[in-house]
N, C-alpha and C positions, 0 to 999 in steps of 0.2 A: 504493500500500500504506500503511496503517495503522501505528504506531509494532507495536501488537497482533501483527497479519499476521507483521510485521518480525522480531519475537521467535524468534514460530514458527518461520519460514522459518532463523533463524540455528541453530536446534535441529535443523534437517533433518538426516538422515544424507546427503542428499543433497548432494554441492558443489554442482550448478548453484544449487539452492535458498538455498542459504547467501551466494553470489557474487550470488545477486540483490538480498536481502536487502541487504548490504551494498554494492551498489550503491545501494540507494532509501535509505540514511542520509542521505548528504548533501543529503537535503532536509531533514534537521533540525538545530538547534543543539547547538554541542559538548557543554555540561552535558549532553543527552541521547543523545548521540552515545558518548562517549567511553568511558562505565561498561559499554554493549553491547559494545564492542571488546575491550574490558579483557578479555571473558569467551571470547574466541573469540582470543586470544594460542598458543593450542598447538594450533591447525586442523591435524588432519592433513592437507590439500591447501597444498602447497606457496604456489600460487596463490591462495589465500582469505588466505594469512596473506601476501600481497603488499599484496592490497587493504585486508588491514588497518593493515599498516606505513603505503599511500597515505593513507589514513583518517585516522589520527593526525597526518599533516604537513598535512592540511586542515584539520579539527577541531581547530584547534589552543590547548590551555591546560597547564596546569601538569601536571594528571593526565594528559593524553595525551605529552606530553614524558617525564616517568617512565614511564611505558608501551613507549613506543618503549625507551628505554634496559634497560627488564625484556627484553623482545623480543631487544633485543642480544647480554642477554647468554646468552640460551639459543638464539639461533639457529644452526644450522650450513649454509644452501640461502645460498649466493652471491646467487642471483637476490632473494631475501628482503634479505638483509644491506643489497643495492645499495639497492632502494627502505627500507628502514630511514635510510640513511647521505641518500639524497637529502627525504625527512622531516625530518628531524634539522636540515638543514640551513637548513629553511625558519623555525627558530625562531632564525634569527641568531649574533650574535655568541655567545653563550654554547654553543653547539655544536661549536662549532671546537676544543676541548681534545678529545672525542669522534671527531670526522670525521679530525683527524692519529691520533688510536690508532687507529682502523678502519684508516686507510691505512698504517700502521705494523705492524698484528698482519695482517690480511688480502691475501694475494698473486695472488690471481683478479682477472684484466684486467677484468672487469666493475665488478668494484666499486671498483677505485683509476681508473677513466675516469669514476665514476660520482661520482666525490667530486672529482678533478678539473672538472669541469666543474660542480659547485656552487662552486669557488671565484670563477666570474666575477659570482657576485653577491655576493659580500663584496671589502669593502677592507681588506684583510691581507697587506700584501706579505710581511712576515716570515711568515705561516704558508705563502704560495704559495712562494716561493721554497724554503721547507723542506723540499714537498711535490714541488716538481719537482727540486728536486737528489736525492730518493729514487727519483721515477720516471726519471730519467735515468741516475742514476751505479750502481742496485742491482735494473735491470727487466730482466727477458729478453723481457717484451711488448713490440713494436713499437709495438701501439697506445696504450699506456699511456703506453709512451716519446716517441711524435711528441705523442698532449695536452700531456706536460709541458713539452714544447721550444716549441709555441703559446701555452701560457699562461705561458711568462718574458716575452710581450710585454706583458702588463700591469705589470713591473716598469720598464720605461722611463719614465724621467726621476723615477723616485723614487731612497731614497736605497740601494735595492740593487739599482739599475742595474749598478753591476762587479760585482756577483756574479751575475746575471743574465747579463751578457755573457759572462764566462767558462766557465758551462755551453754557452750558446751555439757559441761558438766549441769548445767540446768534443765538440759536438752536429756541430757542419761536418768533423769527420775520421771520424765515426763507420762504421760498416764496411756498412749499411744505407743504398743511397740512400735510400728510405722517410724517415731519420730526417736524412740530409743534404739533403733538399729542405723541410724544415720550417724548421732550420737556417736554410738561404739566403732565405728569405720574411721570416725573421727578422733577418736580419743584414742584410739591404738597408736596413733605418730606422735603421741609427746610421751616424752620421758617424765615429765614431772608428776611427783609422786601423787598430791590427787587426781591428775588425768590415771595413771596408775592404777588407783585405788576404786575409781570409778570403771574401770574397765574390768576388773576385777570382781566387781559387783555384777558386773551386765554379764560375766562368762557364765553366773550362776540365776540366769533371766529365768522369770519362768515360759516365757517365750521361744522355744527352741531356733525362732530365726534370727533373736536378739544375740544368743548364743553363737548361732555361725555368723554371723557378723564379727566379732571377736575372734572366732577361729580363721578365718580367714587372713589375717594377717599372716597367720601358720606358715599357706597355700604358696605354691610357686604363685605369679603374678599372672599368668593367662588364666589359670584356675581361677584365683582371684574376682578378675575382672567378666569371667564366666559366672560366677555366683552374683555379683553385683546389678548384672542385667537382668538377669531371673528374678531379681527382687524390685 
C-alpha cells in the first residue's frame, strides 16, 4: 500500500481496514508516520487505538512521545493503557516519572505486570524497588505480586539490597504458596543468614512446590530453568 491507499484505509469506517492500514505504516519513517497516528488517537475500536499506542513506541520522536502521553490521559481500556505504558517505556529514562504514576493511579493486573516487566530494561533500582514494594505490600493480584517478588532480584548487590531483602523475606511468610515459591527462588542467592534462615523455613513448606522451589537450587541449571517454566 501507498502512503495515499494508507490514508484512505485509516478513514475506513471499517476497523479491519483501518488495522490494516496501520499495520502497512511501519514501513515508513516517523516524520511521516507519527502526524497519521496523531489523527486516529480517539478510534472507537479498542484494538486500533492499541496499534496505535504500538505505533508510537516504534515511531518513535518527540511528537509521538507527546502523543502517547495525550492518549494517556484520555484513555480508560486497560488493555490500551498497558500497550501505552509498555511504549512509553521504550523512550527510556525520561518515562519512568510516567510508568510509576500509571502504576501508582492504575490497579488492573495487566497493566502494573505490564510496566513491571519494562523495568528489566532500565537500570533504576530506586524506581524498581519503589515499584515492587507497591506490588507486594498494596496488590491483591497474585500475578502482579509474584512479578514484583522476581524482579527484587535485580536489586542484588546494589545499594538496596536490604531493602530488597526485607520485602523478600516478607514475601516467604506470605499466605499464597504462588507468592512463597517466588520468595524461595529468591532467597536461595543470598548468603545472609536470615535470607538463610528463611529459606530454610520454606524447605520444610507444607507446600510441596514451595519445597522444590528451594531444591532447585540443588538442580544443574537447565533442570532448573525446566522446573521454573512448569510452575
Amino acid at each position: 500500500m501507498n502512503l495515499e491507499q494508507i490514508e484512505a484505509f485509516l478513514d475506513s469506517p471499517n476497523p479491519q481496514n483501518r488495522m490494516k492500514a496501520l499495520t502497512e505504516l511501519r514501513k515508513f519513517d516517523a516524520d511521516l508516520v507519527v502526524p497519521l497516528l496523531k489523527q486516529r488517537l480517539d478510534d472507537k475500536q479498542f484494538i486500533c487505538r492499541s496499534f496505535i499506542a504500538t505505533g508510537l513506541g516504534v515511531k518513535r520522536n518527540e511528537e509521538a512521545y507527546e502523543a502517547l502521553l495525550e492518549m494517556l490521559h484520555r484513555e480508560k481500556d486497560h488493555n490500551v493503557i498497558s500497550e501505552i505504558a509498555n511504549s512509553l517505556s521504550k523512550y527510556g529514562e525520561q518515562s519512568l516519572p510516567q510508568l510509576v504514576e500509571i502504576f501508582e493511579q492504575q490497579s488492573h493486573w495487566l497493566i502494573r505486570r505490564s510496566i513491571l516487566a519494562t523495568m528489566e530494561d532500565f537500570d533504576c533500582p530506586e524506581t524498581i524497588l519503589k515499584l515492587c514494594r507497591l506490588g507486594i505490600c498494596n496488590e491483591a493480584d497474585l500475578t502482579v505480586k509474584r512479578s514484583a517478588v522476581s524482579l527484587l532480584g535485580r536489586l542484588k548487590e546494589t545499594s538496596f539490597q536490604a531493602a530488597a531483602l526485607e520485602l523478600l523475606l516478607q514475601a516467604a511468610e506470605d499466605a499464597s504458596a504462588y507468592i512463597r515459591i517466588g520468595a524461595a527462588r529468591q532467597l536461595r542467592q543470598y548468603d545472609d543468614a536470615s535470607a538463610q534462615a528463611a529459606v530454610a523455613k520454606l524447605r520444610q513448606d507444607s507446600d510441596h512446590r514451595v519445597v522444590g522451589a528451594v531444591l532447585e537450587g540443588l538442580l544443574p541449571q537447565s533442570d532448573q530453568a525446566a522446573n521454573e517454566a512448569e510452575q
